[in-house]
C-alpha positions, 0 to 999 in steps of 0.5 A, a space after each residue: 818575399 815568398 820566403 816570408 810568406 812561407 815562414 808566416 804559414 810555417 810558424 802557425 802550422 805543425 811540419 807535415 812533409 806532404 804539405 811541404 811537398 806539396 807547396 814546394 812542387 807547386 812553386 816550383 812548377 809555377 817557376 818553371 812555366 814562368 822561365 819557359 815563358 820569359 825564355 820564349 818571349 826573349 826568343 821571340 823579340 831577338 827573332 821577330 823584333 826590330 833591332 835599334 839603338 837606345 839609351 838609358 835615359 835615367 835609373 829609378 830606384 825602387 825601394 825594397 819591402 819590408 826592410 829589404 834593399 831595392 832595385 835600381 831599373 834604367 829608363 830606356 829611350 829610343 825610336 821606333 822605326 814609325 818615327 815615335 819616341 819611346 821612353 820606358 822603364 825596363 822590366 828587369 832591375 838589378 842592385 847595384 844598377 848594371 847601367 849607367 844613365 847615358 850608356 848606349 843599349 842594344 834594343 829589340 821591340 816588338 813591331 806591332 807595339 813599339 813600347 815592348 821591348 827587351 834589351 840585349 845584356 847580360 841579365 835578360 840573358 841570364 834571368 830566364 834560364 835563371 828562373 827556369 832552373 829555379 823552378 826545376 830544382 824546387 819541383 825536383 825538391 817537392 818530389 824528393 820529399 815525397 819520396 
């Protein structure tokens, strides 16, 4: 999405290194603030939430824009330690899905609102770092330009 966004702009405009510099610094910046963040809230729940046992319940598809394939997203269900019943969609989608409906998953909620949670896999691990690192190397390009 943002690659098409940035070739929309590109076709209309003459190449101006500053501008490029500029642009690429600027996403890259918001991408690296986005991994602290998701890498905080990730540290955050495995330190201060409550650990349970959940199930994926189901998978919603998610169909992709503009021609692009979508995500798979497992629906997590599990209960809180009040007693509630908790059944949301995770955040985190993947394509192929990398769940199964009926798998058992490892839940870490927030105790003051049971319905945040995050699960403990592969991908929630990954992804933060992930986006981190994305948003390093991207501002690292945007200064290179410059330079």
């Amino acid at each position: 999405m943002i690659t098409t966004i940035l070739l929309s702009i590109t076709r209309h405009t003459t190449y101006n290194p500053i501008t490029t510099a500029v642009v690429t610094g600027i996403i890259g910046a918001g991408l690296t603030i986005a991994g602290v963040v998701l890498r905080y809230r990730r540290m955050r729940l495995l330190k201060t939430g409550i650990k349970v046992e959940g199930i994926v319940f189901s998978i919603e598809y998610e169909p992709g824009s503009q021609g692009y394939s979508g995500q798979y997203y497992p629906v997590i269900r599990y209960v809180a330690n009040n007693g509630e019943w908790i059944t949301k969609k995770y955040t985190l989608g993947s394509n192929p899905s990398t769940f199964k409906e009926g798998e058992s998953v490892t839940v870490f909620y927030d105790p003051e609102n049971p319905s945040t949670f995050m699960l403990n896999d592969k991908l929630s691990k990954i992804v933060p770092w992930l986006v981190l690192i994305l948003g390093i190397v991207s501002t690292g390009g945007g200064l290179f330009i410059i330079l």
